[in-house]
N, C-alpha and C positions, 0 to 999 in steps of 0.2 A: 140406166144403161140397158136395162132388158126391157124396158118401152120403146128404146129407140132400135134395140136389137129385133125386137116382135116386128115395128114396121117395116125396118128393107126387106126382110123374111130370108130364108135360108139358104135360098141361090144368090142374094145380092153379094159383091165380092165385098161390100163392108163389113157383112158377117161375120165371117173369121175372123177380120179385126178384133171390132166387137165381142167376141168371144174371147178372144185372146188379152183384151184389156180386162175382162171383167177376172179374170186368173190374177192377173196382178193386185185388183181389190182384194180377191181371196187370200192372196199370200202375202197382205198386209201391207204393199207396199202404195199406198193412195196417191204419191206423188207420182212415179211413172205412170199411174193409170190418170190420171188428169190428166199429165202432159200428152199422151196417148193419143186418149179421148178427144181431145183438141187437132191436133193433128188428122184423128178420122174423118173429123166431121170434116172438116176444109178441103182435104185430100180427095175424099168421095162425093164433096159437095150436099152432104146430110142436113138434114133442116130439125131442127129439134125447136121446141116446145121454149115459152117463157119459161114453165117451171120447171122443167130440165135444167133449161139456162139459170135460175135461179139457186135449185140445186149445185150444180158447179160451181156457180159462185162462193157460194155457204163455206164447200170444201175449202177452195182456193183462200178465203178469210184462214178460216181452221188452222191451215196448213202455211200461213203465211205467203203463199202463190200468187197474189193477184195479180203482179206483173203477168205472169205468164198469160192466165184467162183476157189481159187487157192486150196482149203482145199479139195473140191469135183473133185477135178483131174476130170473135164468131153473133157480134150483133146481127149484121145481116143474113145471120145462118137464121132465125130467130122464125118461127111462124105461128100465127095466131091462132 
């Protein structure tokens, strides 16, 4: 999240999102911050990375989530 937060940089308004998702990692709660997460990219139209994407996946196993990361179709957010 803070690779994806470093490239819109600090004026983009996904920023704050961003910011505000990675609080909910901090305070333990990883299920609203994935569904979040999900929700920013689509919303602001953000492109992340395979292994980002990757990443999130890993969680959503983890966390028994996958519907959710399958439900937000963010394949085509995906860039090489």
């Amino acid at each position: 999240m803070a690779a994806l937060r470093a490239r819109v940089g600090p004026v983009h308004p996904a920023h704050r999102a961003l910011r505000s998702t990675a609080g909910a990692v901090e305070h333990a709660e990883p299920e609203l911050a994935l569904d979040d997460l999900c929700q920013i990219i689509r919303y602001f139209d953000l492109r992340i990375t395979l292994a980002e994407y990757g990443t999130m996946q890993a969680l959503a196993e983890e966390l028994a989530m996958t519907d959710l990361l399958e439900d937000a179709r963010l394949l085509s957010f995906i860039i090489s």
